[in-house]
C-alpha positions as CSV (number, residue, x, y, z in Angstrom):
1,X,0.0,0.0,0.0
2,X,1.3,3.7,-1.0
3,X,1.8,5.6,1.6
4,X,0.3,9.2,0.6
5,X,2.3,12.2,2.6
6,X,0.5,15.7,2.6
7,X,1.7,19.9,3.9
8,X,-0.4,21.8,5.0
9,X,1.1,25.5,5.1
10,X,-0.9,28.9,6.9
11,X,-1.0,32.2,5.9
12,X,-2.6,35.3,7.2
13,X,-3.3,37.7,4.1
14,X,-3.6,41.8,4.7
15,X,-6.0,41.8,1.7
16,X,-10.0,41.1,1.5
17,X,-10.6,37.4,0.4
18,X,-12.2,37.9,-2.7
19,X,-8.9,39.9,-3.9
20,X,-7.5,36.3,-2.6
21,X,-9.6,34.3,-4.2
22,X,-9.2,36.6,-7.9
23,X,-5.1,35.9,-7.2
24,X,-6.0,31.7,-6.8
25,X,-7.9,31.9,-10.2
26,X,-6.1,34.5,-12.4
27,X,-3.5,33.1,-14.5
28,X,-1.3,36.1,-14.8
29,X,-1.3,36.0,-11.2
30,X,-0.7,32.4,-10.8
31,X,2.4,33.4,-12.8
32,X,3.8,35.9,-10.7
33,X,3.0,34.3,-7.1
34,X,3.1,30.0,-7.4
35,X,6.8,29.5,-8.5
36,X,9.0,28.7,-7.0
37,X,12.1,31.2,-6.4
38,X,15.1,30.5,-9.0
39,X,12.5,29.5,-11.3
40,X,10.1,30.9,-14.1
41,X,6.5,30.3,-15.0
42,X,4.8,29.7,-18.2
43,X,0.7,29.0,-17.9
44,X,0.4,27.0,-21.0
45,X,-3.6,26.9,-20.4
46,X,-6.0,28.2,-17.8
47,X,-9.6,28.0,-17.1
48,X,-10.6,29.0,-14.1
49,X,-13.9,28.2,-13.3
50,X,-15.1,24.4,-11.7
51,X,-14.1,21.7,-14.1
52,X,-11.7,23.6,-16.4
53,X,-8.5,22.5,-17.2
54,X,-4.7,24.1,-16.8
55,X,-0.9,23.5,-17.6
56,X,1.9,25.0,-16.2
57,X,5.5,24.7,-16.6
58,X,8.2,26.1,-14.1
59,X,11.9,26.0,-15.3
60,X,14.9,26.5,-13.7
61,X,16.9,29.4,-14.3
62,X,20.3,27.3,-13.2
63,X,21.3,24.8,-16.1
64,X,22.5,22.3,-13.6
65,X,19.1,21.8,-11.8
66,X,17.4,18.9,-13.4
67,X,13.4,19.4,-14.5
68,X,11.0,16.2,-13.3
69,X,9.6,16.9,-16.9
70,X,12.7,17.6,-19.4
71,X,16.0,19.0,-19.2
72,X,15.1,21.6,-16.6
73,X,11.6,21.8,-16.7
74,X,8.7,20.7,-14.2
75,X,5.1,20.8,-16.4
76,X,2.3,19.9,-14.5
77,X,-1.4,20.2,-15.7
78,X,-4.4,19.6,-13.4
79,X,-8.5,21.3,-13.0
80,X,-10.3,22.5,-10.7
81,X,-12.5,20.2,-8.8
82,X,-14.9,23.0,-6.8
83,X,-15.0,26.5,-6.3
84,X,-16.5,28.1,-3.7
85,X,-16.4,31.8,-4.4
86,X,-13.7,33.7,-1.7
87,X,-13.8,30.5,0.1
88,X,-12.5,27.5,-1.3
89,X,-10.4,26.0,-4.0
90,X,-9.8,22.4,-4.9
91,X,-7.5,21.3,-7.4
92,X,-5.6,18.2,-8.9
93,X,-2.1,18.3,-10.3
94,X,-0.2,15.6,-12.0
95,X,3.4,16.1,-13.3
96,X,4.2,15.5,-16.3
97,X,6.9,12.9,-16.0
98,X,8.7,9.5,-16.7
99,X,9.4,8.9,-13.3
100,X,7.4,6.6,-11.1
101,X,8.7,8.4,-7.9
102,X,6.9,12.0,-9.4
103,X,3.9,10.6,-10.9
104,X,0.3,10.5,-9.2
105,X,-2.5,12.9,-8.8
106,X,-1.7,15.5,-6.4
107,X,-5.4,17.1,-4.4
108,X,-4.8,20.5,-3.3
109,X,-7.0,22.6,-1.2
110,X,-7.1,25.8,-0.4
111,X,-9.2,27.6,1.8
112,X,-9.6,31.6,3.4
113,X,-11.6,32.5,6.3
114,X,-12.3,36.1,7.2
115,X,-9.9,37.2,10.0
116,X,-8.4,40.1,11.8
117,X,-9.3,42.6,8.8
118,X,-8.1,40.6,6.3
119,X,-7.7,36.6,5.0
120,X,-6.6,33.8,6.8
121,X,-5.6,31.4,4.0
122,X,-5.1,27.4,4.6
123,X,-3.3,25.4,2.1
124,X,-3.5,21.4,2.3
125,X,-0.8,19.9,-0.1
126,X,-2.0,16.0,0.1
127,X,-0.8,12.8,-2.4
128,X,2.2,14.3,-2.6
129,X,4.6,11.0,-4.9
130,X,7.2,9.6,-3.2
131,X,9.2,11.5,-4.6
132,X,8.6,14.9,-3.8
133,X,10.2,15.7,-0.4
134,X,7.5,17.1,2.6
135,X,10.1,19.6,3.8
136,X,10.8,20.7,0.4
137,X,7.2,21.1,-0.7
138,X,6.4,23.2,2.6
139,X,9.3,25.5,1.7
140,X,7.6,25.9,-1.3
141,X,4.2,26.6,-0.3
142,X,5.9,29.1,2.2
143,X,7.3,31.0,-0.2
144,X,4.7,30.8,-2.8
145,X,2.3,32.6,-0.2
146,X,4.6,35.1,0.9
147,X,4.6,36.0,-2.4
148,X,0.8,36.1,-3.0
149,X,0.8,38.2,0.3
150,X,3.0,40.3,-1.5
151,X,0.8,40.4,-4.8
152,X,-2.4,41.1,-2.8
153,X,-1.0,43.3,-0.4
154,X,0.6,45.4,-2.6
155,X,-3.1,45.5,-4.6
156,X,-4.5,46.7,-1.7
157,X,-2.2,49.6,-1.3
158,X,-2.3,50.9,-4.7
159,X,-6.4,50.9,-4.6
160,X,-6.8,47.7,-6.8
161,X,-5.1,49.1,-9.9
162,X,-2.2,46.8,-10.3
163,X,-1.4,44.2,-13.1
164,X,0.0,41.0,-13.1
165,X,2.4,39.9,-15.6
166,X,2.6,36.5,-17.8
167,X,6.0,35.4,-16.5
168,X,7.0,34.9,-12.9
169,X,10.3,37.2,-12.2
């Protein structure tokens, strides 16, 4: 029997959920916020509304880091299994990959409560393959929201009014 590992990372937001929740379903946003650092992001597809579809790929800027996909590359392609509107978000992702130790379908939810004048956000990593270390995913996650606090938080201080870009920086 596989034994499935999950992370389950916290984040409290200074930004109104539903300017969360636009940042969970907005592909230029997705872009900008879940990569992870050294690497960049290329949404391929991206339908975001319940039962669409998406691909992603995340390559490494260092050419000695090898990708679970290609040469550097990790793609990964998934949909979105229920939306609640600025509360919930559940997803699969799948790599894209030969190896047996990176392949199986990932369920990731995400949820925001209302809290201390702006979003407390939950994020619950679970099926994670063998292959993909827990400490390594959380340190991921960690960084990813600290980023999305950043893209949402700096929103918030500019009225709104600021636009994402396609590629992650």
């Amino acid at each position: 029997m596989d034994v499935m590992t999950a992370t389950r990372v916290t984040r409290h937001l200074n930004a109104p959920r539903d300017r969360v929740y636009r940042a969970l379903l907005d592909p230029e946003a997705v872009a900008r916020w879940k990569v992870p650092s050294g690497m960049t992001c290329e949404v391929h597809e991206f339908e975001g509304y319940e039962g669409g579809v998406f691909r992603i790929s995340l390559t490494y800027r260092e050419a000695a880091t090898t990708g679970k996909t290609s040469a550097h590359t990790d793609t990964y392609h998934g949909r979105f299994l229920k939306l609640v509107p600025n509360e919930l978000v559940v997803e699969t992702d799948e790599f894209e990959t030969e190896d047996p130790a990176m392949r199986g379908e990932m369920t990731i939810t995400v949820t925001l409560a209302e809290a201390d004048g702006g979003t407390d956000l939950v994020a619950l990593h679970g099926g994670l393959p063998s292959g993909v270390s827990t400490a390594d995913n959380e340190a991921g996650w960690t960084e990813s929201l600290a980023r999305l606090a950043g893209l949402v938080e700096d929103e918030e201080a500019d009225g709104g009014t600021k636009h994402c870009a396609t590629r992650a920086d």
